[in-house]
N, CA, C and O atoms as CSV, one atom per row, in Angstrom:
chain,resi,resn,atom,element,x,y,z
A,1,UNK,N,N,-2.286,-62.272,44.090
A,1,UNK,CA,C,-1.330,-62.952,43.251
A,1,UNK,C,C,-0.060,-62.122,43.051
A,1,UNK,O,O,1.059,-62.611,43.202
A,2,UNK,N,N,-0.327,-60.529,42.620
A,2,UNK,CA,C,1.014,-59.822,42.446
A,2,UNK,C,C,1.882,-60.090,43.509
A,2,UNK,O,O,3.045,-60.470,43.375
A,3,UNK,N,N,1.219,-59.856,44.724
A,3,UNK,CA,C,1.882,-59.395,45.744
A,3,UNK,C,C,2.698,-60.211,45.931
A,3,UNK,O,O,3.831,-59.800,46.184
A,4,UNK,N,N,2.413,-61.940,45.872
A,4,UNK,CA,C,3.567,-62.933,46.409
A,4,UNK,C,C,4.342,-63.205,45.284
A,4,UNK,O,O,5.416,-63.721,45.590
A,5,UNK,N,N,4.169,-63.033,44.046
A,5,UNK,CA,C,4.939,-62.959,42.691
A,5,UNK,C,C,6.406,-61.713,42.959
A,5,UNK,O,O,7.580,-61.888,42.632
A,6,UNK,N,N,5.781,-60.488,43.656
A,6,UNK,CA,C,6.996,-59.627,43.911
A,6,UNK,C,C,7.930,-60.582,45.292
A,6,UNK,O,O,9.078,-61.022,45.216
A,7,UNK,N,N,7.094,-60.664,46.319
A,7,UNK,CA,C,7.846,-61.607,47.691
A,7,UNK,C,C,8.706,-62.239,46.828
A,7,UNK,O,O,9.851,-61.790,46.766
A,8,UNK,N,N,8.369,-63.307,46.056
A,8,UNK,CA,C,9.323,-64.643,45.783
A,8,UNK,C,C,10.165,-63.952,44.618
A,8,UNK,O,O,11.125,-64.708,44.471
A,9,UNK,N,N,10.274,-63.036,43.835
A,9,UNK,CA,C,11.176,-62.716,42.890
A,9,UNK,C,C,12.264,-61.694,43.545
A,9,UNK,O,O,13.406,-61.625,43.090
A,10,UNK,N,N,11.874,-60.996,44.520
A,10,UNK,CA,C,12.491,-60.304,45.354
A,10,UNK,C,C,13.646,-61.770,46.237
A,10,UNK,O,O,14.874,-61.826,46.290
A,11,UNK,N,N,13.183,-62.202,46.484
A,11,UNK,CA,C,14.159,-63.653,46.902
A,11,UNK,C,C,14.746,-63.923,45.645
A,11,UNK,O,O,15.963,-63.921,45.459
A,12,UNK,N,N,14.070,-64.109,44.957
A,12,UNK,CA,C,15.196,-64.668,43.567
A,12,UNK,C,C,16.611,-64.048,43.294
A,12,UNK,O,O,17.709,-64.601,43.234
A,13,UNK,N,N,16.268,-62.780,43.152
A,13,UNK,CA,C,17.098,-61.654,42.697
A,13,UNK,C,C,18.152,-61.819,43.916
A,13,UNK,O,O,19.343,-61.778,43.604
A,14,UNK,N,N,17.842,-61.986,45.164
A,14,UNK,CA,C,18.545,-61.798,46.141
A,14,UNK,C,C,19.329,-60.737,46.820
A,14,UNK,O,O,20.441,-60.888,47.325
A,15,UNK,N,N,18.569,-59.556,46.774
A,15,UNK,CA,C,18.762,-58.294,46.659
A,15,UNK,C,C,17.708,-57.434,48.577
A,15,UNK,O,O,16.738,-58.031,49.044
A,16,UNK,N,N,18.016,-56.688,48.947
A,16,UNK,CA,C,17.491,-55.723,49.284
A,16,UNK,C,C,16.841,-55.497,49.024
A,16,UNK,O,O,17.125,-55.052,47.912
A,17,UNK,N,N,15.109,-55.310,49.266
A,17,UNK,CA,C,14.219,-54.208,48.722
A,17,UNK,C,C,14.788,-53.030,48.360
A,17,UNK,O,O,14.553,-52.545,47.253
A,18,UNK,N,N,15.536,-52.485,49.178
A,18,UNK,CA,C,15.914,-51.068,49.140
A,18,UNK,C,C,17.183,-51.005,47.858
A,18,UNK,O,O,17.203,-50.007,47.138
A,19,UNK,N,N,18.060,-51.958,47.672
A,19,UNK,CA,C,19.160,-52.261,46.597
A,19,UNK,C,C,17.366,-52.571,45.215
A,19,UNK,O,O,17.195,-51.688,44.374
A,20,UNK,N,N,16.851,-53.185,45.227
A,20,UNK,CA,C,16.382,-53.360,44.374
A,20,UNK,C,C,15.206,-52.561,44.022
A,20,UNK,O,O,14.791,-52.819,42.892
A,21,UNK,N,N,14.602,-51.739,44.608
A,21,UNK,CA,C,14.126,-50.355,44.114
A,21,UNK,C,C,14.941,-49.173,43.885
A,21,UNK,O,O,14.605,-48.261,43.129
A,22,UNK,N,N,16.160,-49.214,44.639
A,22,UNK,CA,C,17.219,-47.932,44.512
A,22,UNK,C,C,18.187,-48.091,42.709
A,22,UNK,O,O,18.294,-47.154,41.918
A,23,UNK,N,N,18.763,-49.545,42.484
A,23,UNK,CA,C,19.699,-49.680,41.704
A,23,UNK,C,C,18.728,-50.528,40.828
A,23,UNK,O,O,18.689,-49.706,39.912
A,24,UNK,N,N,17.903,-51.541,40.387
A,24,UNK,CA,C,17.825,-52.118,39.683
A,24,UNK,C,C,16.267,-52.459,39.465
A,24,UNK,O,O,15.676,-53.529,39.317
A,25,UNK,N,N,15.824,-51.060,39.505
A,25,UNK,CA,C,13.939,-51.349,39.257
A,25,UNK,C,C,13.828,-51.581,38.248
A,25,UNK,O,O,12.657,-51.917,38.068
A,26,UNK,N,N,14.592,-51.632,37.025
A,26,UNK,CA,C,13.226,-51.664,35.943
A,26,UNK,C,C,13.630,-53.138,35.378
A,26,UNK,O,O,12.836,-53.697,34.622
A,27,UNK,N,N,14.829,-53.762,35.727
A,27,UNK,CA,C,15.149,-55.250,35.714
A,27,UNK,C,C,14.201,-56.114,36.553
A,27,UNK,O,O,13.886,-57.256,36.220
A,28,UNK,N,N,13.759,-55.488,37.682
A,28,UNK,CA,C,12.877,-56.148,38.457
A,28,UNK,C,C,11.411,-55.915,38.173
A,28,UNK,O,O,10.547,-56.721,38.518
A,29,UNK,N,N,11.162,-54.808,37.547
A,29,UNK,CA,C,10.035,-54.792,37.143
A,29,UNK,C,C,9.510,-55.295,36.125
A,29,UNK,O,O,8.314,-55.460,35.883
A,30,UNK,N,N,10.552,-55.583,35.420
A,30,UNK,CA,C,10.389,-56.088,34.075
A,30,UNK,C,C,9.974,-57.645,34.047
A,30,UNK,O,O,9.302,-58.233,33.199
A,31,UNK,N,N,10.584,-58.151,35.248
A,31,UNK,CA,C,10.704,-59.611,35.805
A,31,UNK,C,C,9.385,-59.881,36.518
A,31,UNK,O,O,9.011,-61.023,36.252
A,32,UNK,N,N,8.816,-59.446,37.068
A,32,UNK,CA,C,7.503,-59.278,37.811
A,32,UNK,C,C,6.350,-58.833,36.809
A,32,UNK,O,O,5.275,-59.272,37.218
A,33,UNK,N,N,6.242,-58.229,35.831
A,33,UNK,CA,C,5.160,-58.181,34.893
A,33,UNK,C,C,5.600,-59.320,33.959
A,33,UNK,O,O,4.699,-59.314,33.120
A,34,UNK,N,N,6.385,-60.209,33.644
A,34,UNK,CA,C,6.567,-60.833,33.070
A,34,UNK,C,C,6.018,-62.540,33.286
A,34,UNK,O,O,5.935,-63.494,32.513
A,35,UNK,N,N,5.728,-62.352,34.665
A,35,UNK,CA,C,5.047,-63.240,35.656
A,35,UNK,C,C,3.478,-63.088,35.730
A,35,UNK,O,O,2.570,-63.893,35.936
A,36,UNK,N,N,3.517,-61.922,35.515
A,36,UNK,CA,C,1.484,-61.299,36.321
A,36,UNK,C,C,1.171,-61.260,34.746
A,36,UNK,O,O,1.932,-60.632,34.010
A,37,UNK,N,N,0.103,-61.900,34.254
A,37,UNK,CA,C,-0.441,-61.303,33.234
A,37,UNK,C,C,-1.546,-60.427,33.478
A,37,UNK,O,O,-2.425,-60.503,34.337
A,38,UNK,N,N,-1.322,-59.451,32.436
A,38,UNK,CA,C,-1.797,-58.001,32.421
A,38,UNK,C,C,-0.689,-56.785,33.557
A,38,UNK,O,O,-0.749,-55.584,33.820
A,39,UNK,N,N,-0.137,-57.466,33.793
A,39,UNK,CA,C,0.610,-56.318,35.076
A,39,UNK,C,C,1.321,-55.500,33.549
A,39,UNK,O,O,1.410,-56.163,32.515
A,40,UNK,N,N,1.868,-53.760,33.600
A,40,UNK,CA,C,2.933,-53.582,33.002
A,40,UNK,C,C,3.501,-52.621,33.323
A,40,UNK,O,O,2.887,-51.726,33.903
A,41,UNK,N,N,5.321,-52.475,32.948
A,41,UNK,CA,C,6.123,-51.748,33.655
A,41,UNK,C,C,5.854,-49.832,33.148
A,41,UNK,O,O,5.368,-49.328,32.136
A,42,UNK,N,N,6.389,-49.283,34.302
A,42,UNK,CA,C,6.041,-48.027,33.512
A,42,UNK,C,C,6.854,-47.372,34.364
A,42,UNK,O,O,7.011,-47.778,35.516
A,43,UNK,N,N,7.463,-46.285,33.893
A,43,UNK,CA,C,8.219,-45.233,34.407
A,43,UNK,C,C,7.563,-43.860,34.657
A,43,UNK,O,O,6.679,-43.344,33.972
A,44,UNK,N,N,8.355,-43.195,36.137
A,44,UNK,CA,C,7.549,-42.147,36.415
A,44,UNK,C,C,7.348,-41.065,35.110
A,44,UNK,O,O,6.195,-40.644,35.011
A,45,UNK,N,N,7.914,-40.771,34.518
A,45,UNK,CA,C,8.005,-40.137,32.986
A,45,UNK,C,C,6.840,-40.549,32.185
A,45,UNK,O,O,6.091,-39.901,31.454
A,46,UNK,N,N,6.877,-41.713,32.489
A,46,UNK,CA,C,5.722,-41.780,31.339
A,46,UNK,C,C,4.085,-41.736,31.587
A,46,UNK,O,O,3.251,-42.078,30.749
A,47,UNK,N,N,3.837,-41.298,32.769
A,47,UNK,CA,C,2.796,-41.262,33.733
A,47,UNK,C,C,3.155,-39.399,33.570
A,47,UNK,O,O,2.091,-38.928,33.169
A,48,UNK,N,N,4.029,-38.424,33.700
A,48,UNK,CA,C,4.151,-37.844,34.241
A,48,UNK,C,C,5.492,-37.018,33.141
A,48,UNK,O,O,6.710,-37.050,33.321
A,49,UNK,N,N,4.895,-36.486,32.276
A,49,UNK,CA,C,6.284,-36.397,31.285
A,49,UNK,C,C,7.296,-35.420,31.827
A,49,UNK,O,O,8.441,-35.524,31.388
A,50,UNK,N,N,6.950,-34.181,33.013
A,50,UNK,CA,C,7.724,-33.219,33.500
A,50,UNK,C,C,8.981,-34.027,34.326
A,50,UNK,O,O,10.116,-33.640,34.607
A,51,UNK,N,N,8.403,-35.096,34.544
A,51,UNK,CA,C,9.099,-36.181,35.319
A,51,UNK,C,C,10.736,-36.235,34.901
A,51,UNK,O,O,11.679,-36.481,35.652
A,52,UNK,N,N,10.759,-35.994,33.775
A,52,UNK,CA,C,11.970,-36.293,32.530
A,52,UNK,C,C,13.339,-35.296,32.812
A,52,UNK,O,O,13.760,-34.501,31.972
A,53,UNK,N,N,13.744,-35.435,33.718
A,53,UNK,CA,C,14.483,-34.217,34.537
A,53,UNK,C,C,15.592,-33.627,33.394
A,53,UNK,O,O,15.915,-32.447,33.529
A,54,UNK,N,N,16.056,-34.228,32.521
A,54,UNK,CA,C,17.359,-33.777,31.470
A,54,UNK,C,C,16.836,-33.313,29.899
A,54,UNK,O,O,17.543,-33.198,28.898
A,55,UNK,N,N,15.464,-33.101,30.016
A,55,UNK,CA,C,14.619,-32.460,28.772
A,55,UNK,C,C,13.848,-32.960,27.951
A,55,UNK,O,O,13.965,-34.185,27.985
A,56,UNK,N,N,13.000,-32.574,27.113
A,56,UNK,CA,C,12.235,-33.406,26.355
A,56,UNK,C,C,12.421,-34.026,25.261
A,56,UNK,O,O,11.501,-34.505,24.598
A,57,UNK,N,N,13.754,-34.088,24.927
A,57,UNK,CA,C,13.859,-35.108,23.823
A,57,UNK,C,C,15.210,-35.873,24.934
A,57,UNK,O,O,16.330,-35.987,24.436
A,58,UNK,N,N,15.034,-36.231,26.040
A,58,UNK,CA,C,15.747,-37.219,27.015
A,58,UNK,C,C,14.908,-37.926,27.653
A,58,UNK,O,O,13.879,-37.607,28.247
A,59,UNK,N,N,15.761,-39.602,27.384
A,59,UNK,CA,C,14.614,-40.193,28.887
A,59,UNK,C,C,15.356,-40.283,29.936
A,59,UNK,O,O,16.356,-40.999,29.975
A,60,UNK,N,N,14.945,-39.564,30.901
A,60,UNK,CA,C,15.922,-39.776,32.032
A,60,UNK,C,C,14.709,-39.635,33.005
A,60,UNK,O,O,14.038,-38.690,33.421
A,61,UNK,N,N,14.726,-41.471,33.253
A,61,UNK,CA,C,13.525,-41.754,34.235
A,61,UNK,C,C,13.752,-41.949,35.589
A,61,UNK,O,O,14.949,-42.215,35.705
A,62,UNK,N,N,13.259,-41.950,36.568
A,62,UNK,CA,C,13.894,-42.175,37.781
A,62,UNK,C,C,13.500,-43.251,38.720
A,62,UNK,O,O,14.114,-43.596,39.730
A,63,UNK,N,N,12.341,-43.758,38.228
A,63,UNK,CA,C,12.227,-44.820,38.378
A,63,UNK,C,C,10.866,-45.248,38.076
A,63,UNK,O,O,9.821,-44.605,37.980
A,64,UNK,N,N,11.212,-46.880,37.910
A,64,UNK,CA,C,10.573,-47.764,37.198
A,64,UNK,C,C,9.637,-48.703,38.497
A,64,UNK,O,O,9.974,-48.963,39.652
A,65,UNK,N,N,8.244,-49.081,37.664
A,65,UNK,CA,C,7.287,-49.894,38.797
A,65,UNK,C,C,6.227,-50.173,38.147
A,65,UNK,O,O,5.548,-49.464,37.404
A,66,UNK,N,N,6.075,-51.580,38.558
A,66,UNK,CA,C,4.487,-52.053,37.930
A,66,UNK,C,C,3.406,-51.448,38.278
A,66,UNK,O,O,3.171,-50.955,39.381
A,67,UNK,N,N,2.481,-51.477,37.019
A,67,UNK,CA,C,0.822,-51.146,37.373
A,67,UNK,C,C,-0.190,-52.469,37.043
A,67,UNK,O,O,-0.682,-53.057,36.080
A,68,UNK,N,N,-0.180,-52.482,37.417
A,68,UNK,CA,C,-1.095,-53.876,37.704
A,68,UNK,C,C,-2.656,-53.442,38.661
A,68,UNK,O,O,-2.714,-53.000,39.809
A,69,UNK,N,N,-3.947,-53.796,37.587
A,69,UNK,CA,C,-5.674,-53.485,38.048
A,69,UNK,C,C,-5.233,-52.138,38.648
A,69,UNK,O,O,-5.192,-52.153,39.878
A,70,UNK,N,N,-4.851,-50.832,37.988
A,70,UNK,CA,C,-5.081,-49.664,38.486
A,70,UNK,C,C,-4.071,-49.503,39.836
A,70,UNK,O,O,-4.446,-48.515,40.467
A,71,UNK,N,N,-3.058,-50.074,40.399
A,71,UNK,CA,C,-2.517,-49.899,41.475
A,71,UNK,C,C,-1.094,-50.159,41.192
A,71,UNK,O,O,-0.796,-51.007,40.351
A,72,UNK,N,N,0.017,-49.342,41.978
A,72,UNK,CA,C,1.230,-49.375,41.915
A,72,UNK,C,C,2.299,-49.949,42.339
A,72,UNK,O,O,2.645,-49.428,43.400
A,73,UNK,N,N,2.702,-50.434,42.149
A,73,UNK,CA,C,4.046,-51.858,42.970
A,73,UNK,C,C,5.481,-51.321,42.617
A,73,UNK,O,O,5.694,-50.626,41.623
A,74,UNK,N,N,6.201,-51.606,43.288
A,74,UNK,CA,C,7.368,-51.734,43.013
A,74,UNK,C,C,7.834,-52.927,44.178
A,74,UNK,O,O,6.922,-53.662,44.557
A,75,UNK,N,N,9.299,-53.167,44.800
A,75,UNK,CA,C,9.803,-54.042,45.415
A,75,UNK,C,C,9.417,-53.988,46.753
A,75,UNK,O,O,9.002,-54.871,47.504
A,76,UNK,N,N,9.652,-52.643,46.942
A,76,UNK,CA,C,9.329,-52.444,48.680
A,76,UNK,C,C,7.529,-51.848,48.540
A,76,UNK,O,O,6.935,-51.116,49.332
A,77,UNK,N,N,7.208,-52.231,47.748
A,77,UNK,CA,C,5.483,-51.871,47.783
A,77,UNK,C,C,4.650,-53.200,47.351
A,77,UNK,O,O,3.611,-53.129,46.696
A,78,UNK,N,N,5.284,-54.539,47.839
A,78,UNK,CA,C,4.229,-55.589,46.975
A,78,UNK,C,C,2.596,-55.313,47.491
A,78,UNK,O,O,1.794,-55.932,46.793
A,79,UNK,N,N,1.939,-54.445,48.652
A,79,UNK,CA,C,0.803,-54.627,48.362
A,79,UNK,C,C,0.727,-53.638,47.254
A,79,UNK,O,O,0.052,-54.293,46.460
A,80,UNK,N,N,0.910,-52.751,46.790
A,80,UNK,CA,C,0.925,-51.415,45.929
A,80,UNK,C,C,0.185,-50.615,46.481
A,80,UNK,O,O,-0.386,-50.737,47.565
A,81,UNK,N,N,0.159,-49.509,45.538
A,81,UNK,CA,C,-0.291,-47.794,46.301
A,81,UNK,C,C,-1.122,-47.482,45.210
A,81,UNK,O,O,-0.871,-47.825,44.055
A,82,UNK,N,N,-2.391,-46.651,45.661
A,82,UNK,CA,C,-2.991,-46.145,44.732
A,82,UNK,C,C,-2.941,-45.446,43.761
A,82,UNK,O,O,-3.678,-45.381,42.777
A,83,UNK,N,N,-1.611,-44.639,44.178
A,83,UNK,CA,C,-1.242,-43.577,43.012
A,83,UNK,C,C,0.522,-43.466,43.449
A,83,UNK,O,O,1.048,-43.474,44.561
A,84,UNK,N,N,1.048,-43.379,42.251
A,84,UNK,CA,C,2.430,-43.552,41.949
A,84,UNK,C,C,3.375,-42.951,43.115
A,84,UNK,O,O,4.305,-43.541,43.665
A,85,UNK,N,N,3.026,-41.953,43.303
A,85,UNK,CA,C,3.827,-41.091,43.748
A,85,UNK,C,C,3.520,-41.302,45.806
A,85,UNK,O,O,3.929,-40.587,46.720
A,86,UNK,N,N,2.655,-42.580,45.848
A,86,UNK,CA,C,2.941,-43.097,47.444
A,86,UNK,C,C,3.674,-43.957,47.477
A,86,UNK,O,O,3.548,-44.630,48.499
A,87,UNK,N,N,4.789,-44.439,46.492
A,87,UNK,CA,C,5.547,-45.525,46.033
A,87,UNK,C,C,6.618,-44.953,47.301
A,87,UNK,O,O,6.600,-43.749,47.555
A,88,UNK,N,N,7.485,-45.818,48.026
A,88,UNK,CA,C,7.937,-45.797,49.348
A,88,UNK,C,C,9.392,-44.744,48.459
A,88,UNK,O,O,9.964,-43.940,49.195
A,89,UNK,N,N,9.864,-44.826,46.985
A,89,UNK,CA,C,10.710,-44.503,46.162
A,89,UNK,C,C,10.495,-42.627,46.048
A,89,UNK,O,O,11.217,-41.650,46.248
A,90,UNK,N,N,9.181,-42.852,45.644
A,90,UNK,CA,C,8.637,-41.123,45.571
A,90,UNK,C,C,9.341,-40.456,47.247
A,90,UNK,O,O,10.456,-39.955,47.391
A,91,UNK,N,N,8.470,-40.624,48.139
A,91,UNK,CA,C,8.777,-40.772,49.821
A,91,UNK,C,C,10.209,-40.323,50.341
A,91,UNK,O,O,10.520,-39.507,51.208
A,92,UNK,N,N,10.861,-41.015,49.636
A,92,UNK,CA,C,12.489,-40.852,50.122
A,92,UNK,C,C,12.840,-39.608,49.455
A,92,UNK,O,O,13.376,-38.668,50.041
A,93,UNK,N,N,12.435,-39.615,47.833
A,93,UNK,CA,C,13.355,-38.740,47.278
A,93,UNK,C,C,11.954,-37.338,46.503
A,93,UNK,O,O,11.608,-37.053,45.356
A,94,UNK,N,N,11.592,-36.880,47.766
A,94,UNK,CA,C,10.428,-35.897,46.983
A,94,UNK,C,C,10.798,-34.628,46.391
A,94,UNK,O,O,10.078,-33.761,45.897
A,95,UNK,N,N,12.360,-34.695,46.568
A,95,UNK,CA,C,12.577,-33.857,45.227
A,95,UNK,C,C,12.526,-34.201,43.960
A,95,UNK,O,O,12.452,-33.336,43.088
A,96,UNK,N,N,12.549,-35.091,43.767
A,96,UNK,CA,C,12.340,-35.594,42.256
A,96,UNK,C,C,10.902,-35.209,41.632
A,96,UNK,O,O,10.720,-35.113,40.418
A,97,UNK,N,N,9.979,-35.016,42.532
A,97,UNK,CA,C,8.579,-34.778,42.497
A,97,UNK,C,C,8.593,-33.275,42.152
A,97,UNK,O,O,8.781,-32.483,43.075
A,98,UNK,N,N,8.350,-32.673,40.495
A,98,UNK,CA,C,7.950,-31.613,40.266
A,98,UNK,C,C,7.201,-30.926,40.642
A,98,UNK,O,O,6.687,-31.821,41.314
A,99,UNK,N,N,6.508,-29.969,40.892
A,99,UNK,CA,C,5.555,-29.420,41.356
A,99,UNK,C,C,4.388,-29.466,40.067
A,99,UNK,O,O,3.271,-28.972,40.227
């Protein structure tokens, strides 16, 4: 069910996977759990508080993606990934990935 809920909202938006995981995830994520019941949005920060690159009383998230039954989605991931950080988003930019 998630998976074609992201397909067809990803058409909606009319966007790029890549425009719409790069510039406007958490609008889209927000839009896609809003569809799936039980899906909900979550930021790498909040999974991951070191995540928070500008300090701990800052949210400076880097990006946003549904969890939905234990598994991870974002735009360019409608089947999802088991764990956050195989998100195609982590992948590109693994500096963002603290040690």
């Amino acid at each position: 069910m998630i998976t074609e809920v992201i397909k067809n909202t990803a058409k909606e938006f009319g966007y790029s996977t890549e425009y719409l995981t790069e510039w406007i995830c958490d609008g889209f994520a927000e839009k896609v759990a809003s569809k799936v019941p039980g899906a909900k949005v979550c930021w790498d920060c909040d999974i991951d508080p070191m995540q928070s690159h500008l300090g701990e009383n800052s949210r400076s998230p880097s990006h946003c993606f549904i969890v939905y039954e234990g598994r991870y989605y974002d735009a360019a991931s409608s089947e999802g990934v088991d764990d956050w950080r195989e998100l195609p988003f982590f992948k590109q930019h693994q500096w963002m990935l603290l040690a």
